[in-house]
NUVEX-790520 format. One record per residue (C-alpha): residue number from 0; residue in one letter; x, y, z. Coordinates in Angstrom, 3 decimals, always signed. Example, Ala and Ser with C-alpha at 12.3 -4.5 7.8 and 13.67 -1.06 7.14 Angstrom:
BEGIN
@k->0 r->a xx->+12.300 yy->-4.500 zz->+7.800
@k->1 r->s xx->+13.670 yy->-1.060 zz->+7.140
! end
This chain:
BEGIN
@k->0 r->x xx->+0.000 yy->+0.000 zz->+0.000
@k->1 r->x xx->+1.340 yy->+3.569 zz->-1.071
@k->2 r->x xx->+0.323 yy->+6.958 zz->+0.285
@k->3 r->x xx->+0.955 yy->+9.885 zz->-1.704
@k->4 r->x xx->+0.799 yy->+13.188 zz->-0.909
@k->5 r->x xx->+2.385 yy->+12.170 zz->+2.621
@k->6 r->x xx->+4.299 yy->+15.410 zz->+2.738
@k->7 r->x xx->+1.287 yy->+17.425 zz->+2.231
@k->8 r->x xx->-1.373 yy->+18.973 zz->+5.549
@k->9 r->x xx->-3.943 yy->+16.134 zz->+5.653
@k->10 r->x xx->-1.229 yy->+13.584 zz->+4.101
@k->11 r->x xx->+0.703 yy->+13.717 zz->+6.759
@k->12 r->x xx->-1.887 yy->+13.170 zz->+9.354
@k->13 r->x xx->-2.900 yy->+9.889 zz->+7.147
@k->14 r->x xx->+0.458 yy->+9.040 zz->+7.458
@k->15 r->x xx->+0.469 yy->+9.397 zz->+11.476
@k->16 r->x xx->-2.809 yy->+7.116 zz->+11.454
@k->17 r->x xx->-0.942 yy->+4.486 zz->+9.060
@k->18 r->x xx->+1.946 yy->+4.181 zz->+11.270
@k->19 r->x xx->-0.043 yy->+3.938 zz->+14.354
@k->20 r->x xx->-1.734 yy->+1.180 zz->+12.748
@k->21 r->x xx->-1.047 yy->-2.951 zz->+14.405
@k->22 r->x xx->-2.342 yy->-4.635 zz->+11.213
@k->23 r->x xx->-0.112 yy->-6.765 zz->+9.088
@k->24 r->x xx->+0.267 yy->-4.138 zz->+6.210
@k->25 r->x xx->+3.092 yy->-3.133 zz->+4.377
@k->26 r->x xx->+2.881 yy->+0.299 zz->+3.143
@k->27 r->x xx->+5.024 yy->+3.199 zz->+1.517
@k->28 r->x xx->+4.803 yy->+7.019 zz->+1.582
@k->29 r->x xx->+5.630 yy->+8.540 zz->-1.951
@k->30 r->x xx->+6.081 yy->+12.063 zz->-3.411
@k->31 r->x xx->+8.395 yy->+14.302 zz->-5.236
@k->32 r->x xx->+10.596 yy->+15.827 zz->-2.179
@k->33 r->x xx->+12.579 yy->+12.852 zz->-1.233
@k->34 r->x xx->+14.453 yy->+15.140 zz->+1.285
@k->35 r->x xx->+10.541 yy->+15.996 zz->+2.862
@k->36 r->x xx->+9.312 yy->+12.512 zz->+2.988
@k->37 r->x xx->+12.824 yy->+11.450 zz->+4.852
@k->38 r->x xx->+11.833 yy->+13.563 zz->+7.204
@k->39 r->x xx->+8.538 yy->+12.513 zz->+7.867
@k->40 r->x xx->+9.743 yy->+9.213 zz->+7.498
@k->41 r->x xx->+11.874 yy->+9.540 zz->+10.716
@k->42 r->x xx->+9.268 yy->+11.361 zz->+12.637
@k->43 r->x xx->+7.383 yy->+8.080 zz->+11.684
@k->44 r->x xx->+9.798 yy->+6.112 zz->+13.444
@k->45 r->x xx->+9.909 yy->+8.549 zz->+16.462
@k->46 r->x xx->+6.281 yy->+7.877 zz->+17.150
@k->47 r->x xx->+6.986 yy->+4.618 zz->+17.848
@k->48 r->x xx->+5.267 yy->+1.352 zz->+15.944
@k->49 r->x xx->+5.804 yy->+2.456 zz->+12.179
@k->50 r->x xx->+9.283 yy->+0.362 zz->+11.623
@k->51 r->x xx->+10.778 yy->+1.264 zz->+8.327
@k->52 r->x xx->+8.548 yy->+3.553 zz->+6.365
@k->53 r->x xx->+9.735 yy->+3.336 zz->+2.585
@k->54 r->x xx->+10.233 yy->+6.209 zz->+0.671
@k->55 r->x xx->+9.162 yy->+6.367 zz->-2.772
@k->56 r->x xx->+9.410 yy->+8.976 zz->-5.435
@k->57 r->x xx->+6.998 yy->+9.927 zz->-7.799
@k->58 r->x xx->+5.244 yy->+12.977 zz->-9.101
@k->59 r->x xx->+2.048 yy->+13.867 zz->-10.679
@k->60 r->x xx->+3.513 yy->+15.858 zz->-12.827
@k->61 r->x xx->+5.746 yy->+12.840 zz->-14.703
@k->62 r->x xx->+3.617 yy->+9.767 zz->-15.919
@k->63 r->x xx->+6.292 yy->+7.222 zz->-16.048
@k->64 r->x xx->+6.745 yy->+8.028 zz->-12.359
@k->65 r->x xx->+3.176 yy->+7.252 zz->-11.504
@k->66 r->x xx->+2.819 yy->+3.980 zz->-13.566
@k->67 r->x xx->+5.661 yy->+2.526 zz->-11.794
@k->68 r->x xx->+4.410 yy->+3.281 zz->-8.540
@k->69 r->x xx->+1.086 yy->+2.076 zz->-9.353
@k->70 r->x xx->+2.373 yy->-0.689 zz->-10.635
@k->71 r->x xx->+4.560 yy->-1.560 zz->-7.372
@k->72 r->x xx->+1.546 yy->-1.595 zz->-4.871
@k->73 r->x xx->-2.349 yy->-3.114 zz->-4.962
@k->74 r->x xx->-4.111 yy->-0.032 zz->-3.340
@k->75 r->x xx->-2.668 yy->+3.768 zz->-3.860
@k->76 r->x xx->-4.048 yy->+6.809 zz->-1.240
@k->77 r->x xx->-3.623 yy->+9.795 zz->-2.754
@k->78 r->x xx->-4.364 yy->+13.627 zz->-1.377
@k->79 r->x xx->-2.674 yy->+15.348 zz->-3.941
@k->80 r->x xx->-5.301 yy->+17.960 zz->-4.904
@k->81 r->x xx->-6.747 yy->+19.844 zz->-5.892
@k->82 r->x xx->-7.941 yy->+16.711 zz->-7.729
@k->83 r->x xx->-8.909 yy->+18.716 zz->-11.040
@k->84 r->x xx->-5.380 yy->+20.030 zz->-11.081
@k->85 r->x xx->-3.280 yy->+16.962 zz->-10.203
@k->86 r->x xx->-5.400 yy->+13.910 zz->-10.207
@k->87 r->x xx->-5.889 yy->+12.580 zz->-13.415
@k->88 r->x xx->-2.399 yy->+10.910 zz->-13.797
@k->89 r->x xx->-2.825 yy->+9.231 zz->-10.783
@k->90 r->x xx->-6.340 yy->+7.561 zz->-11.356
@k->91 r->x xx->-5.191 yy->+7.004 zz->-15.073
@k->92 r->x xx->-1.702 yy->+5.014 zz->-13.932
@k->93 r->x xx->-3.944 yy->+2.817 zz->-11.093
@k->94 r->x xx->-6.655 yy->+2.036 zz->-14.010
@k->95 r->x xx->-4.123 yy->+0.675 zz->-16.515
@k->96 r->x xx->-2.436 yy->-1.258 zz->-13.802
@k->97 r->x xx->-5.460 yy->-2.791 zz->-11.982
@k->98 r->x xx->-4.620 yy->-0.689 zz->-8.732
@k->99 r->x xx->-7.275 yy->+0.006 zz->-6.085
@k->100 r->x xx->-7.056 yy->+3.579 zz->-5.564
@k->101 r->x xx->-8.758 yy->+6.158 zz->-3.273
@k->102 r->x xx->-8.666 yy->+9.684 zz->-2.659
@k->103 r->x xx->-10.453 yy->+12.543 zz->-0.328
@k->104 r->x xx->-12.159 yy->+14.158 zz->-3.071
@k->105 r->x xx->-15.128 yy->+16.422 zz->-2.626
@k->106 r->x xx->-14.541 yy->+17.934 zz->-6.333
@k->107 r->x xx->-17.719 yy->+16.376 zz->-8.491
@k->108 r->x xx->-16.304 yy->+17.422 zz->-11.886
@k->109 r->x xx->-13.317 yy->+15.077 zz->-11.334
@k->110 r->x xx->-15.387 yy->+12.144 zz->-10.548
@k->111 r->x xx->-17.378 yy->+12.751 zz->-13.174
@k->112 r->x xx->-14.697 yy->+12.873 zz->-15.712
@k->113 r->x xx->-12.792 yy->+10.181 zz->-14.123
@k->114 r->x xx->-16.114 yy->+8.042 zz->-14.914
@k->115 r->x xx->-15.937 yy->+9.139 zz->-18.012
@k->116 r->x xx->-12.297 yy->+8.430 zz->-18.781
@k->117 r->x xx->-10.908 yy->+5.875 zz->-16.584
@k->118 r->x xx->-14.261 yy->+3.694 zz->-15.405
@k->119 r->x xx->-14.309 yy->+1.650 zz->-18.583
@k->120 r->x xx->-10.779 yy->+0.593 zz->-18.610
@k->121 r->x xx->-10.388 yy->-0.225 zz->-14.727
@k->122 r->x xx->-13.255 yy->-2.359 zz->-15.078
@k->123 r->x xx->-10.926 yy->-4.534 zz->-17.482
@k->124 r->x xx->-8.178 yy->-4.418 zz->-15.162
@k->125 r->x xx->-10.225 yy->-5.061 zz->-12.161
@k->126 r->x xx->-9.254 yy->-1.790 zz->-10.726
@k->127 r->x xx->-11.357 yy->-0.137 zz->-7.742
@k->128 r->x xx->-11.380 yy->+3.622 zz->-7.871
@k->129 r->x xx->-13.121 yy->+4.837 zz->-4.648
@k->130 r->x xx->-13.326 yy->+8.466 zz->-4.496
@k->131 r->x xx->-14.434 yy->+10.651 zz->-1.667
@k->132 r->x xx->-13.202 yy->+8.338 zz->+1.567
@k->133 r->x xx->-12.744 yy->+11.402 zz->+3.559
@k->134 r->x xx->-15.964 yy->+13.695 zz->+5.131
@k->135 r->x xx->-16.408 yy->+14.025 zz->+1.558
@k->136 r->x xx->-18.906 yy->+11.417 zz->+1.494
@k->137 r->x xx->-17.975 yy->+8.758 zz->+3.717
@k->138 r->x xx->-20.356 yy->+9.698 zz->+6.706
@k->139 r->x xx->-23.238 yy->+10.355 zz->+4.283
@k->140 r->x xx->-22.401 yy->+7.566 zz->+2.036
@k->141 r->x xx->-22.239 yy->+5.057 zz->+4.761
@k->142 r->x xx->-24.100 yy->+6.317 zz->+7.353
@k->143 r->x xx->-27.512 yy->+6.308 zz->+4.833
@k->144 r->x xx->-26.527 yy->+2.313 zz->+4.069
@k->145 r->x xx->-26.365 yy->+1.937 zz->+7.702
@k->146 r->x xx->-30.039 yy->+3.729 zz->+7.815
@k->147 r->x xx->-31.290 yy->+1.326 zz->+4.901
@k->148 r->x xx->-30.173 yy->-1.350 zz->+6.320
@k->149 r->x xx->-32.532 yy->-1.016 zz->+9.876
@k->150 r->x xx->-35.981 yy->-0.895 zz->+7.248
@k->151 r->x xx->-37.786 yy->-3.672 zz->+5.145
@k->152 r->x xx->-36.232 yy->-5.154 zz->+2.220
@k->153 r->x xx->-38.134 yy->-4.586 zz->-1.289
@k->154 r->x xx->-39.972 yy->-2.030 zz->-0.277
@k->155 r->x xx->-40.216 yy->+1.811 zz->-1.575
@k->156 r->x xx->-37.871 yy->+3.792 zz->+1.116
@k->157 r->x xx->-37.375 yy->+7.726 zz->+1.768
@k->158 r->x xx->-34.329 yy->+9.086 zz->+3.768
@k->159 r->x xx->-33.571 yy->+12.698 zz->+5.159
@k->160 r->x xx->-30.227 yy->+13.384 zz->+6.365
@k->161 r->x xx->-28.881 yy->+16.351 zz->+8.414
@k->162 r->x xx->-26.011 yy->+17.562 zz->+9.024
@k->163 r->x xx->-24.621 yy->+19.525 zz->+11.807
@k->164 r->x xx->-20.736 yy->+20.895 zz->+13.089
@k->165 r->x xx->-18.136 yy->+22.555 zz->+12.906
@k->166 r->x xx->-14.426 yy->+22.511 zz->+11.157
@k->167 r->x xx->-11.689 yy->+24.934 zz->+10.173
@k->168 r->x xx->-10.573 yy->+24.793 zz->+6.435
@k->169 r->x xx->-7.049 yy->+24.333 zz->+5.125
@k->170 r->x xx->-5.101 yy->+25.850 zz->+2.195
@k->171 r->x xx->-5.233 yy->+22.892 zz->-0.023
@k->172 r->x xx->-8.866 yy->+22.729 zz->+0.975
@k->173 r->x xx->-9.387 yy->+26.656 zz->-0.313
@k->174 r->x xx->-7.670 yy->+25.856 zz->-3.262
@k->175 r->x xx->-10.013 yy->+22.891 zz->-4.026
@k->176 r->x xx->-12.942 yy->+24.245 zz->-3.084
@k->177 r->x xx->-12.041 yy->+27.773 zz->-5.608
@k->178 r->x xx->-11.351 yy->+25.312 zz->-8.366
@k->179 r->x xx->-14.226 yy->+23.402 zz->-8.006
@k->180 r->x xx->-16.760 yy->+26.003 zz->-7.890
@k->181 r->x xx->-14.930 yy->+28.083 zz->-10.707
@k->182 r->x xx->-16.269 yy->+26.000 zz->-13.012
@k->183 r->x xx->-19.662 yy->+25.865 zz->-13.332
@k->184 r->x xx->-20.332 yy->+25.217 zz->-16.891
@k->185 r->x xx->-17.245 yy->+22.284 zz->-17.302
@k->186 r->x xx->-19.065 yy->+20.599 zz->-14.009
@k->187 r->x xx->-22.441 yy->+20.773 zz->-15.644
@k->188 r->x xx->-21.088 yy->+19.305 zz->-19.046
@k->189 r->x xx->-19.360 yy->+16.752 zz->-17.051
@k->190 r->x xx->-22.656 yy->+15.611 zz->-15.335
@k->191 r->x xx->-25.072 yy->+15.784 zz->-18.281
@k->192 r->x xx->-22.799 yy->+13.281 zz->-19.873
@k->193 r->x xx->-22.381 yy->+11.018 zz->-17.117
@k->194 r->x xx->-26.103 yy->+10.769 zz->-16.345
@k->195 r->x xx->-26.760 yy->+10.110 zz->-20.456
@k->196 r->x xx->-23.991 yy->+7.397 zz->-20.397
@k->197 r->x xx->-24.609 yy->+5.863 zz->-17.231
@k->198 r->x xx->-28.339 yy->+5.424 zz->-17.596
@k->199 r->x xx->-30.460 yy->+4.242 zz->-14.657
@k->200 r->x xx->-30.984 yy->+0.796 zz->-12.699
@k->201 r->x xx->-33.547 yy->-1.617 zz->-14.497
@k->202 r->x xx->-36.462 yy->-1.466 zz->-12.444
@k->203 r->x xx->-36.455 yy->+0.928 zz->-10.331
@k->204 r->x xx->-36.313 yy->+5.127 zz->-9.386
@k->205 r->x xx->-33.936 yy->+6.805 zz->-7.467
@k->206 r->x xx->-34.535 yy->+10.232 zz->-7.022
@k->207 r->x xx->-32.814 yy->+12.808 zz->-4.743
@k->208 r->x xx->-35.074 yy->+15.445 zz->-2.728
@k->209 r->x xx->-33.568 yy->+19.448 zz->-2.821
@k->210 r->x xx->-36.079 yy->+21.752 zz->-1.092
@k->211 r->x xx->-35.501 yy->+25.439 zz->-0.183
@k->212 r->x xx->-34.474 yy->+26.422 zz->+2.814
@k->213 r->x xx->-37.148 yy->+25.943 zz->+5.619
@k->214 r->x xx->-37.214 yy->+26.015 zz->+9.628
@k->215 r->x xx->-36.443 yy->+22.257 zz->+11.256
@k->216 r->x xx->-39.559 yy->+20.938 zz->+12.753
@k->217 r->x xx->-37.405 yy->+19.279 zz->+15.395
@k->218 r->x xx->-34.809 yy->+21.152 zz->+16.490
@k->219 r->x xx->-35.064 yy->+24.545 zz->+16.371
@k->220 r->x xx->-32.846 yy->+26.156 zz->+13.507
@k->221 r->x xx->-33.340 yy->+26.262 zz->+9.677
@k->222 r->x xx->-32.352 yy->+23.306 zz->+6.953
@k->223 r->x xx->-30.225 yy->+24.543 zz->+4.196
@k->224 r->x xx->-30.160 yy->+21.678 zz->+0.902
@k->225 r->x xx->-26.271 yy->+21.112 zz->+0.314
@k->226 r->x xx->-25.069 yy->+21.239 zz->-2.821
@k->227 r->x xx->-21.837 yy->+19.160 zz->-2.503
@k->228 r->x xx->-21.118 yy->+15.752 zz->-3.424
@k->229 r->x xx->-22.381 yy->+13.811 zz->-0.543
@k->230 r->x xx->-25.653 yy->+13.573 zz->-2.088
@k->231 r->x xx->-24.203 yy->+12.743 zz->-5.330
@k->232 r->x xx->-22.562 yy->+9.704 zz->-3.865
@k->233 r->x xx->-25.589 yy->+8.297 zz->-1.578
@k->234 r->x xx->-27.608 yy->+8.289 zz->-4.450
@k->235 r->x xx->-24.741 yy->+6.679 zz->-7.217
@k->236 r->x xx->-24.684 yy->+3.812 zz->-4.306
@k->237 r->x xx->-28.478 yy->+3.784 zz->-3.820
@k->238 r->x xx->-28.862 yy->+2.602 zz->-7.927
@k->239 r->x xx->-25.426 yy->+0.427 zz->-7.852
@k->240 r->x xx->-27.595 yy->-1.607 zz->-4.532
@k->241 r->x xx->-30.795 yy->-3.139 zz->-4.939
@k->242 r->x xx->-31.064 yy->-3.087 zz->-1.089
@k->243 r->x xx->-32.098 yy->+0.466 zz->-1.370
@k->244 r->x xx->-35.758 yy->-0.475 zz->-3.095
@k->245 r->x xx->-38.082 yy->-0.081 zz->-5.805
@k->246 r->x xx->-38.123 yy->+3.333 zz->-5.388
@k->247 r->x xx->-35.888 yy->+5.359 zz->-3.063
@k->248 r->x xx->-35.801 yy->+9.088 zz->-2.237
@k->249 r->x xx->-32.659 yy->+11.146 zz->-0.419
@k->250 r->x xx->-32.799 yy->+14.496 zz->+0.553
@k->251 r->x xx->-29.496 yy->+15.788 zz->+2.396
@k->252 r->x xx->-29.453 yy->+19.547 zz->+4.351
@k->253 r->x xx->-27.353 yy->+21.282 zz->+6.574
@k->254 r->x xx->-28.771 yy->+22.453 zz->+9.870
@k->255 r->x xx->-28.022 yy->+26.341 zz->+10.540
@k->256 r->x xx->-28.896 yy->+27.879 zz->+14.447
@k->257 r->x xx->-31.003 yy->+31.169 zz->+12.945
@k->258 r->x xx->-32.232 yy->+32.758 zz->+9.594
@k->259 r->x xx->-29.408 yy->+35.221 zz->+9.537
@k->260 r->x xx->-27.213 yy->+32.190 zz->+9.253
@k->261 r->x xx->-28.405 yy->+31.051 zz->+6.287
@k->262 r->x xx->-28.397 yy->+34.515 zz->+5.064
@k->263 r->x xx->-24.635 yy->+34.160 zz->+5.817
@k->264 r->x xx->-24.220 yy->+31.150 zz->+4.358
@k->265 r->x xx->-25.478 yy->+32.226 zz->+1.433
@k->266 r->x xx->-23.300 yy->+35.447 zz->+1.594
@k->267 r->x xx->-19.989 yy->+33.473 zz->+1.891
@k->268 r->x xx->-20.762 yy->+30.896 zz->-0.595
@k->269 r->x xx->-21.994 yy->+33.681 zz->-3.203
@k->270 r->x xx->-18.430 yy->+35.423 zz->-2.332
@k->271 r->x xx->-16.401 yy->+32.367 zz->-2.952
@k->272 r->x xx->-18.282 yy->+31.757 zz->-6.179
@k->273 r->x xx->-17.240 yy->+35.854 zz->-7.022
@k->274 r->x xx->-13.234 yy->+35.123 zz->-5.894
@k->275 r->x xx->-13.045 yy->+32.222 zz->-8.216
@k->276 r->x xx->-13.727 yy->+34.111 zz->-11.027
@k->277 r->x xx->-11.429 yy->+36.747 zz->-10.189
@k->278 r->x xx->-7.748 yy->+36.137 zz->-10.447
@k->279 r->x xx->-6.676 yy->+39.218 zz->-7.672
@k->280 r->x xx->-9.382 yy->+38.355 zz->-5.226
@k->281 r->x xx->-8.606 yy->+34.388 zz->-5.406
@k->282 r->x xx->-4.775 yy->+35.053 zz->-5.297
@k->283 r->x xx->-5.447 yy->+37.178 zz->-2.104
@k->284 r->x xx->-7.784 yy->+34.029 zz->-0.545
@k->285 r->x xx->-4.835 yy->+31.629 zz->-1.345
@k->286 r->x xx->-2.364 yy->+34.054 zz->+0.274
@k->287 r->x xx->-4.349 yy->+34.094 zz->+3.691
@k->288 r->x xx->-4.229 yy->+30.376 zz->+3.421
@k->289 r->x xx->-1.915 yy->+28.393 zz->+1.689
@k->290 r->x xx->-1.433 yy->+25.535 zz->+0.242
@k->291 r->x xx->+0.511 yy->+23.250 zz->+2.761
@k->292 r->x xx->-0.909 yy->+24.957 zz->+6.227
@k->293 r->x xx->-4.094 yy->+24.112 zz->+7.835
@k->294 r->x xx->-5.211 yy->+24.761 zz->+11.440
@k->295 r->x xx->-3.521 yy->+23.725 zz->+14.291
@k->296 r->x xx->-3.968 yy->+20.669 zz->+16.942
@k->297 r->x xx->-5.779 yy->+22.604 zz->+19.365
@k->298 r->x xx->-8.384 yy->+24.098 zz->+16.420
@k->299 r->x xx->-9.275 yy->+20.498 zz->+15.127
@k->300 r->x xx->-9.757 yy->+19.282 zz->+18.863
@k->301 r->x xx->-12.947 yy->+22.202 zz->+18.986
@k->302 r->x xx->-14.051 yy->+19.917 zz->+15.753
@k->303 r->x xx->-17.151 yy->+17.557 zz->+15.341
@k->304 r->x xx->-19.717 yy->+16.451 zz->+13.104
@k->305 r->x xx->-22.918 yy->+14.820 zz->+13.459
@k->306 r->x xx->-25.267 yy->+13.683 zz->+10.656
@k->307 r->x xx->-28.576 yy->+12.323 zz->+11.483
@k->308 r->x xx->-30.956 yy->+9.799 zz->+9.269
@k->309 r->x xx->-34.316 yy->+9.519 zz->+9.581
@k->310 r->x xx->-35.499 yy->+6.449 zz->+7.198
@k->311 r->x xx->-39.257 yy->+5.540 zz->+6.836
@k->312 r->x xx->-40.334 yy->+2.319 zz->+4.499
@k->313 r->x xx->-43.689 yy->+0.475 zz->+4.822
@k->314 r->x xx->-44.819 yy->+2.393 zz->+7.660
@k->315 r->x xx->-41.419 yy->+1.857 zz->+9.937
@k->316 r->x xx->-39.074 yy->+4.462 zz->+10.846
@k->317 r->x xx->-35.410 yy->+4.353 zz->+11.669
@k->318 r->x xx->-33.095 yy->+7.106 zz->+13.054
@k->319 r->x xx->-29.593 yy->+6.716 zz->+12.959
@k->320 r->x xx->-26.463 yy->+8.700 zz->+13.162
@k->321 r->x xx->-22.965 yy->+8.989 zz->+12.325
@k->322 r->x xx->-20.592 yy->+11.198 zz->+14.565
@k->323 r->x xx->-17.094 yy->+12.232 zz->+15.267
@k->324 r->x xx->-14.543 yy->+14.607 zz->+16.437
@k->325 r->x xx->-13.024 yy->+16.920 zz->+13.704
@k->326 r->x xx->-14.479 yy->+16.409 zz->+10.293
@k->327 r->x xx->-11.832 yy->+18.278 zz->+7.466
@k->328 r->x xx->-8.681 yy->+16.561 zz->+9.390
@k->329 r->x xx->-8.969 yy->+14.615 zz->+12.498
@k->330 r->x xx->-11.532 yy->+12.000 zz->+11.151
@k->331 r->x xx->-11.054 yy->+12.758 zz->+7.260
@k->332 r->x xx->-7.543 yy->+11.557 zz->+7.649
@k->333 r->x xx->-9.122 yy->+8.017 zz->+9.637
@k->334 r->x xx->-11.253 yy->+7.681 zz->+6.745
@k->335 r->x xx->-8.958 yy->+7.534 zz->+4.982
@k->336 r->x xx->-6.817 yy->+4.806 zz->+6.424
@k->337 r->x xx->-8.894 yy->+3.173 zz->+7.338
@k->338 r->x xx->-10.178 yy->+2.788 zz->+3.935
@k->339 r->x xx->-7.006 yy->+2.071 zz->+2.259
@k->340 r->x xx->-6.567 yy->-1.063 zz->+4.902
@k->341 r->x xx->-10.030 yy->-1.947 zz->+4.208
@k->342 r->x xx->-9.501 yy->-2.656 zz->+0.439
@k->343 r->x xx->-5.543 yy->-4.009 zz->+0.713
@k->344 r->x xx->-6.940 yy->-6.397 zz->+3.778
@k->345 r->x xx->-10.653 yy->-7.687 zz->+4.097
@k->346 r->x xx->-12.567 yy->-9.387 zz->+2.029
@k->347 r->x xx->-14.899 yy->-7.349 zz->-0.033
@k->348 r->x xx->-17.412 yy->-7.993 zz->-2.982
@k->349 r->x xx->-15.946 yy->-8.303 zz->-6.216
@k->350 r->x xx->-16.607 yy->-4.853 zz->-7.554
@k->351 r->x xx->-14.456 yy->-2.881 zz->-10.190
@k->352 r->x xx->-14.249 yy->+0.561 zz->-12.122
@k->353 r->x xx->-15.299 yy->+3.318 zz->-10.634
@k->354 r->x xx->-17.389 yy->+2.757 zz->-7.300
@k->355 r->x xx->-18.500 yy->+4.302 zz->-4.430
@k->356 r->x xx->-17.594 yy->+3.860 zz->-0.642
@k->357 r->x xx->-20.458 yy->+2.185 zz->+0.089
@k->358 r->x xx->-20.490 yy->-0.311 zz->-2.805
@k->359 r->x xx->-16.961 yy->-1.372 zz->-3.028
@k->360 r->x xx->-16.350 yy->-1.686 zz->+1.101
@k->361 r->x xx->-19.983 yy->-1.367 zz->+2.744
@k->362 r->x xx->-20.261 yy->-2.610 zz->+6.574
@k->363 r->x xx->-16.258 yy->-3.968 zz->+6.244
@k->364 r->x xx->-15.554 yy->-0.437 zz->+6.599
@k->365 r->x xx->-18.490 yy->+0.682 zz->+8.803
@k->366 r->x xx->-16.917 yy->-1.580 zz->+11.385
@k->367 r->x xx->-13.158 yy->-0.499 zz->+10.707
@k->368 r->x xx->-14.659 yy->+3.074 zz->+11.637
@k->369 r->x xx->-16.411 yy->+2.445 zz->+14.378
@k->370 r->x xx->-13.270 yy->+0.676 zz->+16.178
@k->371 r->x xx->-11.250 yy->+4.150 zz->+15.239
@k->372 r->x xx->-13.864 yy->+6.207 zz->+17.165
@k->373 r->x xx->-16.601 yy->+7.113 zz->+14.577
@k->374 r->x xx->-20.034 yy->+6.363 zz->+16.017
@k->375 r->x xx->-22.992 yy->+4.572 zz->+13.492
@k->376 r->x xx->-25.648 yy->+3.964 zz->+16.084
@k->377 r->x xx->-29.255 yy->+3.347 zz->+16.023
@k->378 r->x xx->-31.560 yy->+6.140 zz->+17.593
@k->379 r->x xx->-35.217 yy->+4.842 zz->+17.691
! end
């Protein structure tokens, strides 16, 4: 197993969780600053329990590089991002080599395109290219199969998830989140071609639920739809299983304390949207936060995240939730891990090509999280 991008913020907090890690896994950090990942490598070692970490070079920017690590490993981790920018080569090297791959994407034009480019062939290769294993979409993408799995089988089923917390944002997360929403035409383009391509599952509808913003009849507050890719995902894994039902409905909001929030909310996105577009105003954004720097331990310990399911089918109803500490770093970077173990270690269905969390490691990983610290319970 390699990681790449161990040099990097959240990389090298993967790297921490790897080398804490008892399990009977050999595994590699790789980059293009040998000097940098020597380094880290020894600070490894100074932890205690990592051993020998390998160092490995390679760099996104040289192909030959990336084939031959892909080629010397069965599952790659990769945070190089922003993904639209660098992470191509690297899903393109694991999908000629039949290399499980995963990433922390939350970038939906990139897995779109990758679906577009690199699905067929990695289904010929038996490749497994899971992307989105951080808090991009692993709480929403398990957490709802979690939720489907308390209700009847074969039977039409509706879930509403909400989410609730609070993180601080990196530099490379910035930078990702600029590129991503500085492209609003390329993303649509992507999607609309996807969607036409992919087609839907014989039999049955899966629809997802976005409704305007709208006080929460239980807990005080306002619901706010989400427009990122967690949706995207639980609903790409809800017509990939047949568990999901005939017919199955997802709606996925954020919960904000007062209207002004939302007002806010709104504010700050519709700024970021304006700074992507504009060269000085994004090159001042970048400058506050760079690439590289994120916040500190004492910030991510102030960090959580709770998302709560609510699940009806044939007149039953399930609530459910999945919570944890920090969501951008603390637990992103246990995701993960743990999800790069998951597919170099347990046994798993055979899936291949591009799939989601849910369909390529399911309850395998559920449990791996849950031993880490990341509650799935059962409400009511």
């Amino acid at each position: 197993m390699v990681l790449l991008g161990a040099t990097g913020f959240t990389g090298a907090l993967v790297a921490e969780r790897l080398a804490a890690c008892t399990e009977p896994v050999r595994w590699a950090i790789a980059g293009r600053d040998r000097a940098r990942l020597a380094a880290l490598a020894q600070r490894l070692r100074a932890l205690g329990g990592a051993g020998e970490v390998p160092v490995l070079a390679a760099d996104v920017a040289d192909q030959r590089s990336l084939e031959r690590l892909a080629s010397s490993t069965r599952v790659l981790a990769t945070t190089v991002g922003p993904y639209l920018l660098f992470g191509e080569p690297v899903v393109a090297a694991c999908a000629a080599a039949g290399t499980d791959y995963v990433d922390i994407t939350g970038e939906p034009e990139f897995v779109d395109r990758m679906w577009l480019r690199h699905h067929e062939q990695a289904r010929r290769t038996g490749a497994r290219l899971v992307h989105s294993c951080g808090f991009d979409s692993i709480p929403s993408d398990l957490g709802a199969l979690h939720a489907v799995g308390q209700l009847p089988e074969g039977v039409p089923i509706s879930l509403e998830a909400r989410v609730r917390g609070r993180l601080a944002i990196s530099g490379g997360t910035l930078r990702s989140a600029l590129e991503a929403v500085g492209r609003p035409l390329s993303a649509r383009r992507a999607a609309r071609l996807r969607r036409s391509l992919e087609g839907s599952p014989a039999g049955r509808t899966v629809r997802g639920v976005r409704l305007r913003p709208r006080p929460d009849p239980e807990g005080g507050g306002w619901l706010v739809p989400m427009p990122t890719i967690d949706p995207v995902t639980v609903l790409r894994s809800a017509r990939a299983l047949d568990r999901y039902g005939p017919h199955f409905s997802y709606s996925h909001d954020l919960v904000v304390a007062s209207l002004p929030g939302v007002v806010a909310l709104g504010a700050a996105a519709g700024a970021l949207a304006i700074a992507s577009a504009l060269p000085p105003a994004r090159a001042a954004l970048e400058r506050r936060r760079p690439p590289g720097e994120g916040p500190d331990e004492s910030r991510r310990a102030q960090g959580w995240f709770s998302i709560r399911f609510c699940g009806r089918a044939d007149g039953a109803c399930v609530r459910t939730e999945v919570a944890g500490g920090d969501p951008g770093y603390g637990e992103t970077s246990k995701m993960l891990a743990q999800a790069a173990l998951c597919l170099a270690l347990d046994e798993l269905p055979e899936t291949s090509g591009q799939v989601t969390p849910a369909v390529a490691m399911g309850h395998a990983l559920i449990e791996r999280l849950r031993r880490v610290g990341i509650e799935f319970r059962t409400l009511a």
